[in-house]
Backbone as a chain_set.jsonl record, in Angstrom:
{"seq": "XXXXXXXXXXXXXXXXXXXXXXXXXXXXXXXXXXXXXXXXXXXXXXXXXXXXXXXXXXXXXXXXXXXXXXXXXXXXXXXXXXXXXXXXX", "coords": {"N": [[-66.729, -53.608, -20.874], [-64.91, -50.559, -19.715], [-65.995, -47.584, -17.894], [-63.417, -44.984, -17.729], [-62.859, -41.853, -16.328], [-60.147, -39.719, -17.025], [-58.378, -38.394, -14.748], [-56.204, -37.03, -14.078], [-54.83, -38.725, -12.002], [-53.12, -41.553, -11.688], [-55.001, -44.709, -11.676], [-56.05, -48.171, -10.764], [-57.544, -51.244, -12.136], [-59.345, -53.859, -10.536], [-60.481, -56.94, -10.876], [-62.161, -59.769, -9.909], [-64.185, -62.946, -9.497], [-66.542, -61.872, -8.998], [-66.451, -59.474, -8.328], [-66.288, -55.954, -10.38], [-64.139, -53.484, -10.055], [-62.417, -49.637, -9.975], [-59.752, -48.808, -8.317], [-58.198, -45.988, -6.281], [-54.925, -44.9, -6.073], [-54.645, -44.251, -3.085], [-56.559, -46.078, -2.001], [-55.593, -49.005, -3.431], [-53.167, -49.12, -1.93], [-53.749, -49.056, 1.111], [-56.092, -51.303, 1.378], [-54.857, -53.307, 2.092], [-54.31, -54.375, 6.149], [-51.633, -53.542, 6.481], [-48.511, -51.241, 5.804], [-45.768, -51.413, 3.818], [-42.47, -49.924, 3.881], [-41.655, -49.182, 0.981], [-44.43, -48.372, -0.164], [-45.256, -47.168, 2.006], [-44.117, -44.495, 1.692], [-45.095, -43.395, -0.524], [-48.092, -42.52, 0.678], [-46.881, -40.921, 2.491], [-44.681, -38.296, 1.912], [-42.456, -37.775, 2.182], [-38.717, -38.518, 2.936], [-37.509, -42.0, 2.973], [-35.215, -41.917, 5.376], [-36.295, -39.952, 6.444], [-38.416, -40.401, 7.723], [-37.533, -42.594, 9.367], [-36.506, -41.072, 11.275], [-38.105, -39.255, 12.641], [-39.414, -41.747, 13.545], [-37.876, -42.522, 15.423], [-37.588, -40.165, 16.757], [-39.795, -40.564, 18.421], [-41.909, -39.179, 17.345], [-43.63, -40.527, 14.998], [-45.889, -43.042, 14.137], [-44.69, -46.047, 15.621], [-43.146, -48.91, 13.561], [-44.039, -51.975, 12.866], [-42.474, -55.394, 13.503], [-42.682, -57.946, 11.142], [-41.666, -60.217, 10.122], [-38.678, -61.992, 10.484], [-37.424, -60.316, 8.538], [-38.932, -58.131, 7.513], [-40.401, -55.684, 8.03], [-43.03, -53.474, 9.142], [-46.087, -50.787, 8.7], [-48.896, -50.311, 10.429], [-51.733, -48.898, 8.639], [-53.913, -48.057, 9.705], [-52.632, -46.718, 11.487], [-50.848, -44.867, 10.42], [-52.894, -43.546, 8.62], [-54.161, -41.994, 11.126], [-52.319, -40.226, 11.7], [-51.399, -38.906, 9.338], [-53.953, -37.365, 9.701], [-54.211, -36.093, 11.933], [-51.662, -34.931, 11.51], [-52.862, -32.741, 9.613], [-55.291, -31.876, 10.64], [-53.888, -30.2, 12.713], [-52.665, -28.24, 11.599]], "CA": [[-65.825, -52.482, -21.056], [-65.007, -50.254, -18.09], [-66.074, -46.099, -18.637], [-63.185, -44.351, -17.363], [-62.664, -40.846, -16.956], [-58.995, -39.425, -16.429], [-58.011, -37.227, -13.328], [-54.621, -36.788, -13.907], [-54.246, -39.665, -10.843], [-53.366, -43.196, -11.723], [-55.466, -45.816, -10.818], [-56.167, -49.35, -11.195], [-58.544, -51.942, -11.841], [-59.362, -54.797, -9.846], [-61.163, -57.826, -10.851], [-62.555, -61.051, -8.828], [-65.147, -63.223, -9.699], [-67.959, -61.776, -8.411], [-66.996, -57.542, -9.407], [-64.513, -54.869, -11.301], [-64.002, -51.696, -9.243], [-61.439, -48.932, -9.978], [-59.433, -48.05, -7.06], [-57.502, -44.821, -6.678], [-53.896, -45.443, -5.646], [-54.589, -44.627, -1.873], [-57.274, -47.581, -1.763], [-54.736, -49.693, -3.686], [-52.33, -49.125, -0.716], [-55.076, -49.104, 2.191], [-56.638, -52.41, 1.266], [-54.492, -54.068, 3.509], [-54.073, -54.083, 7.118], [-49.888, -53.571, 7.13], [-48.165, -51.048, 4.472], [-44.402, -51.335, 3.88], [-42.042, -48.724, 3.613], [-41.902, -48.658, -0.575], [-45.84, -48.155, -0.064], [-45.478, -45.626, 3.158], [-43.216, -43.04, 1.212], [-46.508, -43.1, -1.078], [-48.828, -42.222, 1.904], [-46.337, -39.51, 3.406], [-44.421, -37.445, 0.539], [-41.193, -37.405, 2.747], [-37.98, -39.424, 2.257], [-37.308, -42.927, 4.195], [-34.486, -41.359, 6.817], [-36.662, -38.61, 7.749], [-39.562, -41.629, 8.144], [-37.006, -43.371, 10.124], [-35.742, -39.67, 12.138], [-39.676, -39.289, 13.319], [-39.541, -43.062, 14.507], [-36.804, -42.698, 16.386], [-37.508, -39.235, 17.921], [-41.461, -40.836, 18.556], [-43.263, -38.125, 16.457], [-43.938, -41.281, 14.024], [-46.125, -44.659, 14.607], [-43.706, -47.459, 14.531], [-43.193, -50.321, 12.848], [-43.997, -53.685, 13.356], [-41.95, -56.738, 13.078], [-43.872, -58.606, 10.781], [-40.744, -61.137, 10.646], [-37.319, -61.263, 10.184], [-36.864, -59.255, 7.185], [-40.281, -57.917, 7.021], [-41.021, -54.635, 8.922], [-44.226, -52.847, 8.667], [-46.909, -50.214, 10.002], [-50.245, -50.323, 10.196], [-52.663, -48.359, 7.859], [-54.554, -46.995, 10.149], [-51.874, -45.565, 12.56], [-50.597, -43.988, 9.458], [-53.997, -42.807, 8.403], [-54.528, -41.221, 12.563], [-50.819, -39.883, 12.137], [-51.828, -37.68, 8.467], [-55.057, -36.43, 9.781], [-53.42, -34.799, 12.98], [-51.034, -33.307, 11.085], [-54.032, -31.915, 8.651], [-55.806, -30.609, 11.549], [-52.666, -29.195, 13.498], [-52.106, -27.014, 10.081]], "C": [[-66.041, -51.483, -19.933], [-65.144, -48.592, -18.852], [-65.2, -45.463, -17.747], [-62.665, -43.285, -17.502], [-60.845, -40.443, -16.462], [-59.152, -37.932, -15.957], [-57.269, -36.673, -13.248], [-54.201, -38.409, -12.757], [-54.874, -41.151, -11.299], [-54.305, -43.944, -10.613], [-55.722, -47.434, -11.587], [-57.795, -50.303, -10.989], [-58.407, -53.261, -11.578], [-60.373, -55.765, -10.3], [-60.832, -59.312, -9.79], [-63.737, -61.816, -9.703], [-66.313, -62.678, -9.825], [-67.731, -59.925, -8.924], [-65.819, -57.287, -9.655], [-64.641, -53.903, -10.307], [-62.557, -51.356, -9.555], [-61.157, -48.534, -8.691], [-58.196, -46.876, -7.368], [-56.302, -45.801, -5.534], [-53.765, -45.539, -3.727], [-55.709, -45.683, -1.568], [-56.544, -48.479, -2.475], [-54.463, -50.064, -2.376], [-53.297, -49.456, 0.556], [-56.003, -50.577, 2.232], [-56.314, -53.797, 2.604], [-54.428, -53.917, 4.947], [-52.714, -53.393, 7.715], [-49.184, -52.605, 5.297], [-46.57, -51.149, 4.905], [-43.522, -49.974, 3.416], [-41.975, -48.359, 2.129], [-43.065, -48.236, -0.404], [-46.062, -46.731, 0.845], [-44.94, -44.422, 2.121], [-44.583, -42.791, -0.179], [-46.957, -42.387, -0.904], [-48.07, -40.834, 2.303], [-45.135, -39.098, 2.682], [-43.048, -37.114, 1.541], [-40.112, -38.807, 2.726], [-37.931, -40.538, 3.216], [-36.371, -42.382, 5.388], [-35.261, -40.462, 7.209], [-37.861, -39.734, 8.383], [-38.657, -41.86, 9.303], [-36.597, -42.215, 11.699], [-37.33, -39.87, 12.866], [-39.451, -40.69, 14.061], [-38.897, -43.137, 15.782], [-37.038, -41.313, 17.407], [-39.336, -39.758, 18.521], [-42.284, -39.554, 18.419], [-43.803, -38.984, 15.01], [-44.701, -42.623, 14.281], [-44.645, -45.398, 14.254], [-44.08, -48.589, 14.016], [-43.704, -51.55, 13.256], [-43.026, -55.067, 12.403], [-42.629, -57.41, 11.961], [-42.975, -60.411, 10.785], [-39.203, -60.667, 10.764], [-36.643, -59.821, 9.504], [-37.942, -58.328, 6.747], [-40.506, -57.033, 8.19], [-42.356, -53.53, 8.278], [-44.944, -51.632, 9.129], [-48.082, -50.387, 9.758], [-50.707, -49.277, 9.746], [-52.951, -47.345, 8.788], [-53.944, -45.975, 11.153], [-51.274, -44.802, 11.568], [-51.635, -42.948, 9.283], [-54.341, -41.494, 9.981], [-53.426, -40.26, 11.811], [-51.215, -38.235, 10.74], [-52.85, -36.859, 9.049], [-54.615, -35.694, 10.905], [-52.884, -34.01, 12.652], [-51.747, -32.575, 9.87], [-54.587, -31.406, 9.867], [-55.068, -29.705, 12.197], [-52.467, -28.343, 12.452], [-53.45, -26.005, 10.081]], "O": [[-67.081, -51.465, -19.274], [-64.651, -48.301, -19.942], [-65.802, -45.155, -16.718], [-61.957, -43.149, -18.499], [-60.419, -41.019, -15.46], [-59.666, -36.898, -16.384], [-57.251, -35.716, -12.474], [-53.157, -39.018, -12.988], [-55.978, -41.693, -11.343], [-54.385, -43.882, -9.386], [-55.568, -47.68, -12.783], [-58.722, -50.177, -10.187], [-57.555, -53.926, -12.167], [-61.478, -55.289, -10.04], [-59.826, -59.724, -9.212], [-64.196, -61.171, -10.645], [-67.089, -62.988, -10.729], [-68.511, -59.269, -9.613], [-64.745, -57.844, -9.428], [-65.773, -53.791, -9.836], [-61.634, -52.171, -9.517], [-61.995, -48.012, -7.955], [-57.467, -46.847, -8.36], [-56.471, -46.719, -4.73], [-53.143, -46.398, -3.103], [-55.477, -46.18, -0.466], [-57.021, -49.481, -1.943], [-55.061, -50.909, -1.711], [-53.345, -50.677, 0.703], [-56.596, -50.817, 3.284], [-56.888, -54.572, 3.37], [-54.556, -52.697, 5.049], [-52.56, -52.888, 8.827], [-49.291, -53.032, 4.148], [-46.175, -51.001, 6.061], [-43.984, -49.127, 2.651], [-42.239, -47.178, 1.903], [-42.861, -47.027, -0.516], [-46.687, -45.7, 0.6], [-45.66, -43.44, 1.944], [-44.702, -41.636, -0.587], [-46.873, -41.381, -1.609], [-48.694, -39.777, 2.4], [-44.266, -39.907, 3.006], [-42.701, -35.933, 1.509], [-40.548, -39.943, 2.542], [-38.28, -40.235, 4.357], [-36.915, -42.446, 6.49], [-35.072, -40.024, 8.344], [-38.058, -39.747, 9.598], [-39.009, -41.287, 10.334], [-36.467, -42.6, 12.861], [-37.48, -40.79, 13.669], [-39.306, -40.627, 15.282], [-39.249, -43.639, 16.849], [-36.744, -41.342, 18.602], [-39.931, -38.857, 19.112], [-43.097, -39.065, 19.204], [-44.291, -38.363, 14.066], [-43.93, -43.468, 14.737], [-43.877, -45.396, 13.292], [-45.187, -49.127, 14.046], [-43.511, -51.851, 14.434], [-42.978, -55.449, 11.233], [-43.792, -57.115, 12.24], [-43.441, -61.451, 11.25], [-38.684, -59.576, 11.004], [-35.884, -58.889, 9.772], [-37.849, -57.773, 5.652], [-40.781, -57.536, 9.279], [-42.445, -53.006, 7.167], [-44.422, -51.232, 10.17], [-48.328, -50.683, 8.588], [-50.225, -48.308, 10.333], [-52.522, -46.192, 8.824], [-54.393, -44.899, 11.549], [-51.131, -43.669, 12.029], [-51.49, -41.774, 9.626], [-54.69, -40.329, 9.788], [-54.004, -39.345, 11.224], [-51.276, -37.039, 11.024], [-52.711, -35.64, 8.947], [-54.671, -34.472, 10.76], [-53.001, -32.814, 12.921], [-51.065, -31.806, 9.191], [-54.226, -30.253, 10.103], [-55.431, -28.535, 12.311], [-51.777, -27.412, 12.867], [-53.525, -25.076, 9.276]]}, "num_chains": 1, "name": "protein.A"}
């Protein structure tokens, strides 16, 4: 049985073989190397066209291909991209 306390902020639990750990929703998201835009608007509390307005004026990492239909960004250029604009504030 798992002891958890509530935060107000969903989270989830993860099992594997080997352990349980609760992750909070930004280690959910973060786990991977590549988040998608349902996942980004998570991460950065602003709507997809203004996501897309930043891309396009390059005040935003971009995307990556991942294939056809499958565009992405990476985590951690997200992650650089918040903490600038936390220190610039």
């Amino acid at each position: 049985m798992h002891d958890l306390q509530f935060t107000g902020v969903a989270c989830y639990i993860i099992h594997s073989d080997t352990f349980s750990r609760v992750l909070t929703p930004t280690e959910d998201l973060t786990m991977g190397r590549f988040i998608r835009m349902r996942d980004l608007v998570k991460m950065v509390p602003v709507s997809k066209a203004h996501i897309w307005r930043l891309v396009q004026a390059g005040k935003f990492p971009r995307p990556i291909k991942l294939s056809e239909k499958c565009t992405a960004w990476k985590v951690a250029d997200i992650e650089d991209w918040l903490k600038a604009k936390e220190e610039a504030a």
